[in-house]
N, C-alpha and C positions, 0 to 999 in steps of 0.2 A: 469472486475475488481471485487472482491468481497472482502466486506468492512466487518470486524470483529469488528465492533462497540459492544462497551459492554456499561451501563448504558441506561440513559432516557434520552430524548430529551427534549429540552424547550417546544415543543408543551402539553406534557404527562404530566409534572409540573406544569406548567397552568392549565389546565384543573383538576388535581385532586387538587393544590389549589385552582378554584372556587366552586370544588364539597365538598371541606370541607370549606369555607365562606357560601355559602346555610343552610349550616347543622348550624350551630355557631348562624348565624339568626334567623334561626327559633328557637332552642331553647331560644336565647333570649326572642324573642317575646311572647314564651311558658312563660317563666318564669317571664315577664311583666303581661301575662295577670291573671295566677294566683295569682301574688301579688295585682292586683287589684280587684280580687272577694275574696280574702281573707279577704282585706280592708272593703268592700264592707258588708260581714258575721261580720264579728265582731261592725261594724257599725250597721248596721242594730238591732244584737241582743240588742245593747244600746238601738236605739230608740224604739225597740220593747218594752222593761222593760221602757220607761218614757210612753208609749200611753197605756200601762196594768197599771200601776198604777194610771194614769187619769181614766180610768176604773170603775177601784178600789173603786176609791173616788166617785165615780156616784153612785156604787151601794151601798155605806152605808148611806142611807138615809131611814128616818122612816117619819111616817106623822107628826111630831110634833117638829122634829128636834132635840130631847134629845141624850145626850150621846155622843156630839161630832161628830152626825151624822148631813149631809144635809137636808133641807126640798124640797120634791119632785116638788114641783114648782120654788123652786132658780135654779135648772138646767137648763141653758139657753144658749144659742150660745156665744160664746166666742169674744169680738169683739179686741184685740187684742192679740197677739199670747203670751204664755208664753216659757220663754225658763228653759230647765229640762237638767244640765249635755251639753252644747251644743246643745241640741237639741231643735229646735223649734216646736212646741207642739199646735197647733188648735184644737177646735173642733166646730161642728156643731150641732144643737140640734133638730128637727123636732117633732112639736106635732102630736101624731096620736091618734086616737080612742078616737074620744068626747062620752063623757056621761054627760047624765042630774041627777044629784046627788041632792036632797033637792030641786028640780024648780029650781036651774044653772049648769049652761052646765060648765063641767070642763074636761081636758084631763086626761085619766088613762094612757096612754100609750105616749114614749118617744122615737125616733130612737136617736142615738147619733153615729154620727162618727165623730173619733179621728184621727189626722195626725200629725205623727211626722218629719219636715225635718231636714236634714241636708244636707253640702257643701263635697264632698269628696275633694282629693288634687289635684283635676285638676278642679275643679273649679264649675264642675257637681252637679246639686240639686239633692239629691235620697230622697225617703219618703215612709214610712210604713204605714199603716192606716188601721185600724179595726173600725168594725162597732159592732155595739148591741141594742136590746132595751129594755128598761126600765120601769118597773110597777109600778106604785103607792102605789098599794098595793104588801105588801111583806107576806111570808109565815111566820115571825117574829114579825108583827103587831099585 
């Protein structure tokens, strides 16, 4: 008996409908996880612009404190967090390099790191943080 069947079988259907469900998935998944480093980038450069302008404000400081500037010894560890735009914004302040100036020992040198967090939409804490350190003496003193 020879059968002159013409089209597809249920088998062949199936099977190339599971092989385009596969494809559908992953590009989903593809397009989830770009929208979450996208998220991600654009968050990020926010907090990045609040921890440089905490920065910012560090380094305009003179020994006398005039002009709107800090005095190099008000820089100190931050004991609760500030929040900049949503973002929550620590820093930490580390005295380095004593010297003995006039017979008292005073620090010329300042480590300072800055961390800004925030919550993305799943719930996740991400945070940026830069470091620097800081002199007493300025080339503008």
């Amino acid at each position: 008996m020879i059968s002159k069947q013409k089209g597809f079988s249920l088998l062949e259907v199936l099977i190339s409908f599971i092989l385009l469900i596969t494809g559908v998935i992953g590009l989903i998944k593809l397009q989830v996880f770009m929208d979450k480093k996208a998220e991600y980038a654009a968050s990020s450069i926010q907090a990045l612009y609040a921890a440089e302008s905490k920065l910012e404000y560090f380094r305009t400081r003179s020994i006398d404190g005039g002009n709107g500037t800090i005095q190099f010894d008000t820089i100190q560890t931050q004991t609760a967090p500030e929040l900049v735009n949503s973002y929550k914004v620590t820093w930490i302040v580390i005295d380095s390099l004593p010297a003995v100036i006039s017979g008292a020992s005073t620090n010329t040198l300042k480590e300072v790191k800055v961390k800004a967090e925030w919550s993305d939409r799943w719930g996740e804490t991400q945070a940026v943080t830069l470091q620097t350190m800081i002199s007493r003496y300025s080339e503008f003193n």
